[in-house]
C-alpha positions in Angstrom: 14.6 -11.5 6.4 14.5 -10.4 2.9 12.3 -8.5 0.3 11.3 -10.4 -2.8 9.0 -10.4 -5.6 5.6 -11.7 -4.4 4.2 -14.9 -6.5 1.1 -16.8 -7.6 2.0 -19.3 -4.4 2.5 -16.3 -2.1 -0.4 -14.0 -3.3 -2.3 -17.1 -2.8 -1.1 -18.0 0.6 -1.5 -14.4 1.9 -5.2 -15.0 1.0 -5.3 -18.2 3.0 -3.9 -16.3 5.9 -6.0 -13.3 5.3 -7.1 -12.2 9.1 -3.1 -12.5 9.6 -2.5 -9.2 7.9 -6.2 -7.7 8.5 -8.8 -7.3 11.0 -11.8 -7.3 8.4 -12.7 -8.8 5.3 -13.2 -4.9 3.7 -9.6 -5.1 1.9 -10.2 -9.0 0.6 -11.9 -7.6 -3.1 -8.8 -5.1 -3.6 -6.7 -8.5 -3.6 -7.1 -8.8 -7.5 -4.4 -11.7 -9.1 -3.9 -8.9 -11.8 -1.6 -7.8 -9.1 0.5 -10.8 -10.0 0.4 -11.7 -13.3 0.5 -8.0 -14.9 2.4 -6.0 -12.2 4.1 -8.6 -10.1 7.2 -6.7 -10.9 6.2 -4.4 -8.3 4.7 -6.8 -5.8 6.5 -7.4 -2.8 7.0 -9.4 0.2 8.9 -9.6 3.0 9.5 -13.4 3.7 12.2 -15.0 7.0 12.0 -18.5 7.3 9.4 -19.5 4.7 6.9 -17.3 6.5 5.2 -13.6 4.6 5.7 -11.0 7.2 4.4 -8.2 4.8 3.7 -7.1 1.5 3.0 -4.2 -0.8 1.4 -4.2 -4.0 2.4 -1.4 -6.0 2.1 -0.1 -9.6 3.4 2.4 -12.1 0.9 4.8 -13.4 0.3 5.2 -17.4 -0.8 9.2 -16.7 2.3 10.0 -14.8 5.9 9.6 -13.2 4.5 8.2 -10.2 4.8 5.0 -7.9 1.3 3.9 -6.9 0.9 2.2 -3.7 -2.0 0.2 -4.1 -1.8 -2.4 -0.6 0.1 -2.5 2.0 -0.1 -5.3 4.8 2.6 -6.8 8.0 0.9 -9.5 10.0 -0.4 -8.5 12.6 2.4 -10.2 15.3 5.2 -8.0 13.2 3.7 -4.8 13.6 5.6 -1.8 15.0 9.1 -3.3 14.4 9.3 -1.2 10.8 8.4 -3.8 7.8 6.2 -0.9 6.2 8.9 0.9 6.0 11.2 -1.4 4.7 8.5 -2.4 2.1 7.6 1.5 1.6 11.9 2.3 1.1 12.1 -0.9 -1.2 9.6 0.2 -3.6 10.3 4.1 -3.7 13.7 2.7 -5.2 12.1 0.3 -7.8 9.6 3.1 -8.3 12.9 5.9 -8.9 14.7 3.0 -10.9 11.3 3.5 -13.6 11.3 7.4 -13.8 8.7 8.3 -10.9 9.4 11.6 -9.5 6.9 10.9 -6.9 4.7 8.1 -4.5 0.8 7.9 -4.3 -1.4 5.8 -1.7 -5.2 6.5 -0.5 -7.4 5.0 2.1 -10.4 5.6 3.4 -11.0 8.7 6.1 -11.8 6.1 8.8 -8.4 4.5 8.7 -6.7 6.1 11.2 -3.7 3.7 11.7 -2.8 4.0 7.7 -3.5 8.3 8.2 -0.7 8.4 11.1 1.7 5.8 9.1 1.7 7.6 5.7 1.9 11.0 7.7 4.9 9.2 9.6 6.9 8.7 6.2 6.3 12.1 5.2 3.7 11.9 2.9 0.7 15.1 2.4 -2.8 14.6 2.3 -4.1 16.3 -0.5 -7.8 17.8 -0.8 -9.9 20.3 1.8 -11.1 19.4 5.1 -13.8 17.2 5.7 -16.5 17.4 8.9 -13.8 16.3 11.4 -10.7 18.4 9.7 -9.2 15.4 7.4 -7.9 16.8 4.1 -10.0 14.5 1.5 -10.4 14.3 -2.1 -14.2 14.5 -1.9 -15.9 12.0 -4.4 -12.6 10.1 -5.5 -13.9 6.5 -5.4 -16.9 7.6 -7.0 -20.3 9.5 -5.7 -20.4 10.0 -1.6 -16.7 8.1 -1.5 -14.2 10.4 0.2 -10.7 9.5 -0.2 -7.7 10.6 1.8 -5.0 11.0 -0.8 -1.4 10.9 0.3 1.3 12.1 -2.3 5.2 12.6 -1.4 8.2 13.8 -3.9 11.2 11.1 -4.4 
């Protein structure tokens, strides 16, 4: 098992094997190539034996010393044996290695398995309660889009 930089054949092939890694289509449009071919120096998998176990798309903010985690995916037959973590570890280092002084993710309030994995690895939620008690940053993605916005100090 090792972590690599993800490429054109890989993002390609994750895309082929899409409902591997997710149980809806709602993720496919975040799956830009930009991800590749401008910040595929912080794209990564996790391959063993040919095969993409998981990945993490990540970027480097412009505004600020911090590690953006923009996707992150383990197939759905590798789940609960720590490749998120791995992934999540493996880029907080590439992230430190380029000055961030913290890490960055959102998802949506309804996302309950990402909620309890970034609360797992320590990250806050930032923003006031919602209706059901979930710190969100209200509006975030825009007009009537609540975001849960997770933030953690490297």
């Amino acid at each position: 098992m090792e972590i690599v930089n993800c490429t054109k054949a890989d993002f390609d092939r994750i895309l082929t094997e899409f409902g591997r890694f997710w149980d809806s289509e709602r993720t496919r449009a975040l799956h830009h190539p930009i991800l590749i071919f401008e910040f595929g120096n912080s794209a990564f998998i996790i391959k063993e034996n040919g095969e993409i176990l998981a990945y993490l798309f990540g970027l480097i903010s412009q505004t600020g010393p911090t590690g953006y985690v923009h996707l992150l995916a383990v197939r759905q037959d590798k789940r609960k044996i720590g490749l998120a973590s791995k992934l999540y570890d493996h880029f907080t280092g590439y992230a430190q290695k380029h000055g961030c002084k913290k890490l960055k993710a959102i998802t949506s309030p309804i996302n309950s398995l990402s909620i309890a994995f970034h609360r797992g690895i320590g990250m806050r939620l930032l923003g006031e309660p919602n209706a059901d008690g979930l710190p969100v940053v209200k509006d975030y993605s825009g007009p009537g889009l609540d975001r849960v916005v997770f933030e953690k100090e490297i």
